[in-house]
N, C-alpha and C positions, 0 to 999 in steps of 0.2 A: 245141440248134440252133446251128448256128454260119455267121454269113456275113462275106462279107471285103467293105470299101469299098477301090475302087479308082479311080486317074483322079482324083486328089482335088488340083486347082491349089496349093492354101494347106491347106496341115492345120497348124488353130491345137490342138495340144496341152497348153498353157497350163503345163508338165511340169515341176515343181519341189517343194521340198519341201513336206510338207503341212502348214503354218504357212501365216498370213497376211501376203499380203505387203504391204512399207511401202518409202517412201520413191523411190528411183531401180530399185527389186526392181518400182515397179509401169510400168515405162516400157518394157520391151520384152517381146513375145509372141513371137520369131524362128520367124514359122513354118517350116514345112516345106513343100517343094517339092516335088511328086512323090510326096505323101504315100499311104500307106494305113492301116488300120484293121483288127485281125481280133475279131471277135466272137463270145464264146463263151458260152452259157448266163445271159445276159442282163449279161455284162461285157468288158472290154477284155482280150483273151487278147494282143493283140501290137497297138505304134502305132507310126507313125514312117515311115521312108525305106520305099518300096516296095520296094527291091529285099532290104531286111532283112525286111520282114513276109510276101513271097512267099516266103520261105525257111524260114521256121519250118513244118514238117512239119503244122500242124492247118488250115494253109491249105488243104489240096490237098484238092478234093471240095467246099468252103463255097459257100454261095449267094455270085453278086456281084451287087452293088450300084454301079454304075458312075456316079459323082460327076460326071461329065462338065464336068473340069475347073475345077470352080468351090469354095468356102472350103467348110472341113466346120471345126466347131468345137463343142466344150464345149455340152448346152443351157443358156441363161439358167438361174440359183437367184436367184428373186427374195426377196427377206428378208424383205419386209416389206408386208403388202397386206389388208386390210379386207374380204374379197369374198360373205363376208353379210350380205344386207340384202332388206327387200321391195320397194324402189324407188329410184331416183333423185331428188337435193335438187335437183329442176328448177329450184322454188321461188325456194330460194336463190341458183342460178343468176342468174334472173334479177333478182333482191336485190340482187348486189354488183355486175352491171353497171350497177343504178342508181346505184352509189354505197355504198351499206350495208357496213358494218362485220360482221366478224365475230360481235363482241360484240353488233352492235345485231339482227343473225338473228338466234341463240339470245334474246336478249330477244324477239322477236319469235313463237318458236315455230320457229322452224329448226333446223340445226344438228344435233348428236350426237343431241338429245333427240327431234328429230321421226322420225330411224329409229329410237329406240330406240321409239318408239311402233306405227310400222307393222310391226317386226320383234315386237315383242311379240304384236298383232295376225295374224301368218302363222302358219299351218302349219309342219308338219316337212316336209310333203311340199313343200308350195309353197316355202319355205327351201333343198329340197334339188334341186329342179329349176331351180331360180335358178343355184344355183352350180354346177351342172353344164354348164349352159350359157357360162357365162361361163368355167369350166375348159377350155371346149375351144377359147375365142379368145384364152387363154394359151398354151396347144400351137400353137397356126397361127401364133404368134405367137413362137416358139421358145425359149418357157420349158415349163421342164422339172420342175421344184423349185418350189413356190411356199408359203410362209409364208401363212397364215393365221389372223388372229383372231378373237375372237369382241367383245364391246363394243358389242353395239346392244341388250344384252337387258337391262343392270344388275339383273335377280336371277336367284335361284337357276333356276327353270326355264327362262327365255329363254336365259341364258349355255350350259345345258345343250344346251336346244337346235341353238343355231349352234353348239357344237361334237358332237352328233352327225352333223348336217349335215353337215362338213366329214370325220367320218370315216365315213360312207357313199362319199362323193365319193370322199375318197383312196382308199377300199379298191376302187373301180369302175375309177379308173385312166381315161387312162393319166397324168394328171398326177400327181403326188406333190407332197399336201399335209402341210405341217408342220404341226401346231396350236399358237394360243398363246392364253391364258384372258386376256379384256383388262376384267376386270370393273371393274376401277378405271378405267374411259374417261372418267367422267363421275358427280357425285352424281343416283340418280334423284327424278324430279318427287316421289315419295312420300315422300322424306330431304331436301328442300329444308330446311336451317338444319340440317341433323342428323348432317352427315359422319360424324362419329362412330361413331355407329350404324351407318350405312352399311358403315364399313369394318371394326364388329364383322363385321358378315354377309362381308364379299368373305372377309374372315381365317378366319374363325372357320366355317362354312359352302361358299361358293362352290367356294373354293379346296379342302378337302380332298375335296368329293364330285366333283369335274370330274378332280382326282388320281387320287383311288380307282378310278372309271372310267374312269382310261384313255386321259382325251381329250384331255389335253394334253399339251406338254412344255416346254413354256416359262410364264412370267406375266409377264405387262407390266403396264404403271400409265403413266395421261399426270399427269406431274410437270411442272403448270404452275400458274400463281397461276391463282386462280382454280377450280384442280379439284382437285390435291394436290400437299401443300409436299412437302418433302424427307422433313419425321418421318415423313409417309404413305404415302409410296412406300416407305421404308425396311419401315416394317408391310406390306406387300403384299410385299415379297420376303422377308422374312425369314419368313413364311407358307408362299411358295409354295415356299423353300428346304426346310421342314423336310418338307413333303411331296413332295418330291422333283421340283421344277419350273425348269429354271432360267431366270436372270433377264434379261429386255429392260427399256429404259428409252424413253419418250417422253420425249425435255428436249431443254429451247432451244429447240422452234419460235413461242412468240409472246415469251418473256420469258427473263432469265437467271434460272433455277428453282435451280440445281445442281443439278440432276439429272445434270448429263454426269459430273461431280467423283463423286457418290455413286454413279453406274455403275462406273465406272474403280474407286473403293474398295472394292468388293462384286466385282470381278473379272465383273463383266454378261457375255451374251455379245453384247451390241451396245449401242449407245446409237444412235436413230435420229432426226433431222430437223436437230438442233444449228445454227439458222440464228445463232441469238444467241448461240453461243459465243465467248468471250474466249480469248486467249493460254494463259492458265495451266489453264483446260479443256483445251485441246487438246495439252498438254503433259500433263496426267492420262492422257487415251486413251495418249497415244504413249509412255507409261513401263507401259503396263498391256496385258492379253491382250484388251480389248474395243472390238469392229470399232463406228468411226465410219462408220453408214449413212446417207448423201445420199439424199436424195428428191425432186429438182427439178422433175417433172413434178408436185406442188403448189405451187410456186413458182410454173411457168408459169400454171398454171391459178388461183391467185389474185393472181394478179401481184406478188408478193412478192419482196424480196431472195432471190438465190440463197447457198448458206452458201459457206462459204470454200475451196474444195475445194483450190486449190493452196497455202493456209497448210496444211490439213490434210496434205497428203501431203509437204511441203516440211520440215514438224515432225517429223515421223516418224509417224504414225497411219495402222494400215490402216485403208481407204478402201472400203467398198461403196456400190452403186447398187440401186436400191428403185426399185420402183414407186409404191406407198402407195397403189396402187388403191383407192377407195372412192367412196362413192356421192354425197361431199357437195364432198371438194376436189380431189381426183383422181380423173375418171375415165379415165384411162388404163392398160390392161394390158399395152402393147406396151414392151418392153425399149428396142426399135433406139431408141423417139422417148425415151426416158429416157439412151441415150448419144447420141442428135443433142445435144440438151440441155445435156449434162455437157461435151460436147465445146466446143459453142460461147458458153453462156452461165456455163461456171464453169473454161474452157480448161483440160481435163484433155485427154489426151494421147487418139486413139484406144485407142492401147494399153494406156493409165490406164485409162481404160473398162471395154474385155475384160475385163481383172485383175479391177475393181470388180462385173463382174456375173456373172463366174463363181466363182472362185476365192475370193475376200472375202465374195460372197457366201454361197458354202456354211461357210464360215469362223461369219459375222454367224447361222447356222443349227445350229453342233453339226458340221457335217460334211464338214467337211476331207479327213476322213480318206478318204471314200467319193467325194465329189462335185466338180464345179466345174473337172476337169481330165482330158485323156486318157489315162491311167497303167494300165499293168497290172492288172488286179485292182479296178479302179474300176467303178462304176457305167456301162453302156453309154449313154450322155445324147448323141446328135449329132443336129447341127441342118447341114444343107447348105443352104445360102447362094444366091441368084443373084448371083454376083459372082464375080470371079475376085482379088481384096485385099480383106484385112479389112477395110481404113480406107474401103471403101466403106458397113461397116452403119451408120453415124455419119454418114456424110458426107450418103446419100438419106433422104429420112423423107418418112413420108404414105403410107408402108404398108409391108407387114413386109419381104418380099422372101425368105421362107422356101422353099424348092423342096421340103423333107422332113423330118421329124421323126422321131426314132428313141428310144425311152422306152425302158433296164431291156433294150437288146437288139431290141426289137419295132417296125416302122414304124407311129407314132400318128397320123403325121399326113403328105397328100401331095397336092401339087397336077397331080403330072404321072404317069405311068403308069410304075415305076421299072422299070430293066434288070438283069434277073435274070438 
C-alpha cells in the first residue's frame, strides 16, 4: 500500500548519515518547508520538498494524508524504559515526599525489591495486559520504538516471563518493542550476602536460556555500590556477549561505579543515567561508539541533580534522551515532557533534543541503520504534531500534542478523523 503525506508546515527529516551524532552535528534539524512524505509497503519510498516527492512517478494514485500544515517528524525511539511491572511504588511515593532516602525505602521494603515481589506474584497474562496498556499511551504519546527491560523477576522464571510479555506485546504491535534481559537489577531477597551465587545463575542460567529463546537482544547490569561493582558487571556482559546479547550499562546514577569507563571499554551500545560522571568518563563515551543516554524525567521525579548534558555534548559524546519509564522513579512515558526537561533544566538546544530522541536514540538501540530518521528505505515512523515549529514540542508540556501516529507505514494512532 502506498500513501503520500502532503501539506506538511515543517518536515523534520532529521536526514543524515546513519552514525550518531555528536557535538555541533546535534544542534540543527534544518527542517523542511512545504514538505512531503511518500510511503510505500511500510517505508519511506520518497521524503523531502513537495514539489520533488510529487514528481516521483509512485505518487500518482497513493492515499493522501493531508498534514494540514503543521510538524510531521521522525516517531520518538525511546532507549530505555522498565515498562513491566504489577504496580506502581505509590508507597514509595509517598516515602520520599516525606523525606526518605532512597537507601532508607529499600531498607524499608520498597524499591526494586518490592516489584520484584508483586512481579513475581503476576501472571503472564495479567503482566501482559499491563504492558499493552501502557504500549498504547507511548503511541498517543508519539513513540514509536520503545526499549524494554525486564528486572523485577531476578530469577530464572520471572525474567522469562517479563520478557515473554514484552514479546507478545511487540509482536501485537503497533509499538515496536526492543528487549533487554536486566537480570542483574538487583541481588534477590533469596541471595541476600550471596552475590555470588546470584550471578553464577544471571551467567551461567538466565542469560543463555532468555538467549536461546529468542527474547532478548540486549543485557544490562545496574553497575552501582551497592548492587554490582565493575568485576560484576564485566561477568554479565561477557556472558551475555558469548551468547550473542549485546551490552547496555546502568553507571553513575547514585555513585561513581565505573561503569561509564568499562562501557566505553567493551564498546556498549549505550551507557544510561551517568549523573556522577567526571571528566575523563566522558571523555571515554566521546573517544568510543557508545551512546551516553540522559534520563532526566528521574531527576525531576526524584529531584535529583540533572547530569551534565551540555559538558557531554560540548566533549564530543553522542547524547540520547530516555524516558526510564518505571513504576518506582519514573513514571513518565511521554517523550515531549522528557525534551521540556532536557531543554530547560540541562539547556540542550530544542534541536539537541530531536537529535537526542530520535536519531541517538535508535543509535543507544542497534538501529541506526533502519530508525530515528526520514530517509529512503527507512522505517515508515511519523508522528504529526499540532504545531506548525518544531521548537514548540519542548517549549508546551502537560500533554502530548500528537494529532497522528503512523507505525511500519499504518495509522496506530489518531485523535481527529484524517483526510484521505
Amino acid at each position: 500500500m502506498r500513501c503520500l503525506v502532503v501539506n506538511i508546515g515543517q518536515l523534520l527529516t532529521m536526514a543524515g548519515p546513519d552514525t550518531p551524532r555528536r557535538g555541533k552535528e546535534m544542534a540543527s534539524v534544518h527542517p523542511i518547508l512545504d514538505g512531503a512524505v511518500l510511503v510505500e509497503d511500510g517505508r519511506i519510498a520518497a521524503c523531502g520538498f513537495k514539489d520533488i516527492v510529487l514528481n516521483d512517478s509512485r505518487a500518482r494514485g497513493s492515499r493522501i494524508i493531508d498534514a494540514g500544515g503543521r510538524v510531521v517528524s521522525p516517531g520518538f525511539v525511546d532507549s530505555h524504559s522498565h515498562p513491566v511491572f504489577a504496580a506502581p511504588r505509590l508507597s514509595d511515593f509517598e516515602s520520599r515526599l516525606q523525606g526518605k532516602t532512597y537507601e532508607e525505602i529499600a531498607a524499608a521494603g520498597g524499591g526494586i525489591l518490592s516489584s520484584v515481589q508483586k512481579t513475581r506474584g503476576a501472571t503472564q497474562a495479567a503482566l501482559t495486559a499491563g504492558l499493552q496498556a501502557r504500549a498504547a499511551r507511548f503511541i498517543e504519546a508519539g513513540t514509536t520504538t520503545l526499549e524494554a527491560k525486564s528486572g523485577y523477576g531476578l530469577d530464572l522464571d520471572t525474567e522469562l516471563k517479563m520478557l515473554r510479555s514484552i514479546a507478545t506485546v511487540g509482536s501485537a504491535g503497533p509499538l515496536e518493542l526492543v528487549p533487554t534481559l536486566l537480570a542483574a537489577h538487583a541481588v534477590p531477597p533469596e541471595y541476600k550476602g550471596k552475590k555470588d551465587d546470584y550471578l553464577k545463575l544471571v551467567c551461567g542460567e538466565i542469560i543463555p536460556k532468555a538467549a536461546a529463546e529468542g527474547l532478548a537482544k540486549f543485557v544490562d547490569v545496574f553497575c552501582e555500590e551497592g548492587y554490582f561493582s565493575v568485576e560484576d558487571a564485566e561477568k554479565v556482559l561477557a556472558a551475555g556477549a558469548k551468547a550473542g546479547l549485546k551490552a547496555k550499562v546502568h553507571a553513575e546514577q547514585i555513585t561513581l561505579s565505573g561503569g561509564t569507563k568499562l562501557a566505553a571499554r567493551l564498546n556498549a551500545v549505550s551507557a544510561d543515567h551517568l549523573e556522577m560522571c567526571e571528566e575523563a568518563d566522558i571523555l571515554a563515551l566521546a573517544a568510543s561508539g557508545t551512546v551516553a543516554t540522559l534520563l532526566p524525567g528521574s531527576n525531576y521525579f526524584l529531584s535529583k541533580p540533572y547530569p551534565r548534558a551540555r559538558r557531554f555534548i560540548d566533549l564530543g559524546a553522542a547524547v540520547a534522551l530516555a524516558t526510564d519509564f518505571n513504576p518506582g522513579s519514573c513514571p513518565c512515558w511521554d517523550m515531549r515532557m522528557i525534551l521540556s526537561i532536557a531543554c530547560t533544566q540541562m539547556k540542550m538546544s530544542p534541536a539537541e533534543a530531536w537529535v537526542a530522541a530520535t536519531v541517538n536514540g535508535a543509535h543507544a538501540l542497534g538501529l541506526g541503520a533502519t530508525h530515528g530518521t526520514l530517509q529512503n528505505g527507512k522505517t515508515a515512523d511519523l508522528v504529526c504534531w499540532d504545531a506548525v515549529d518544531f521548537r514548540e514540542i519542548p517549549y508546551y508540556f502537560g500533554g502530548s500534542g500528537v494529532s497522528w501516529v503512523m507505525k511500519a507505514g499504518a495509522i496506530a494512532y489518531s485523535r481527529e478523523t484524517l483526510k484521505l
